[in-house]
C-alpha positions, 0 to 999 in steps of 0.5 A: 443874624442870629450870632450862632456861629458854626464850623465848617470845611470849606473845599474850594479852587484858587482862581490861579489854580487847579489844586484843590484845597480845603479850610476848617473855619468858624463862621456866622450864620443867620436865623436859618442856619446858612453860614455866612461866608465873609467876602475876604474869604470868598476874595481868589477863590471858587468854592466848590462845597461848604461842609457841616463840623471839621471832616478829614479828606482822605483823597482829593481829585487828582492826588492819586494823579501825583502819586502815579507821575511820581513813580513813574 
């Protein structure tokens, strides 16, 4: 482990859920640069993508499904 650490947004499902969700984290990563996701983490979780720096998600899967049951 080189001892680099890296921020990046992580989308994921909870294991008891169908909403998506995401976290800005600071981890490791190794000599090649993969980051390094510390079971804890990964602990309830299915991780769908790991994204380079801190991004903002506008819209989600389902968010637009909400907003339309709510209206109706």
């Amino acid at each position: 482990m080189t001892g680099q650490k890296r921020t990046v947004t992580i989308i994921y499902y909870c294991d008891d859920g169908l909403e998506l969700h995401h976290k800005v984290k600071i981890f490791a990563q190794n000599e090649v640069g993969r980051v390094i996701i510390p079971p804890a983490f990964k602990e309830g979780k299915s991780i769908i993508a790991v994204c380079d720096g801190e991004i903002e998600i506008l819209n989600k899967i389902g968010d637009r499904i909400l907003s339309v049951n709510y209206v109706a």
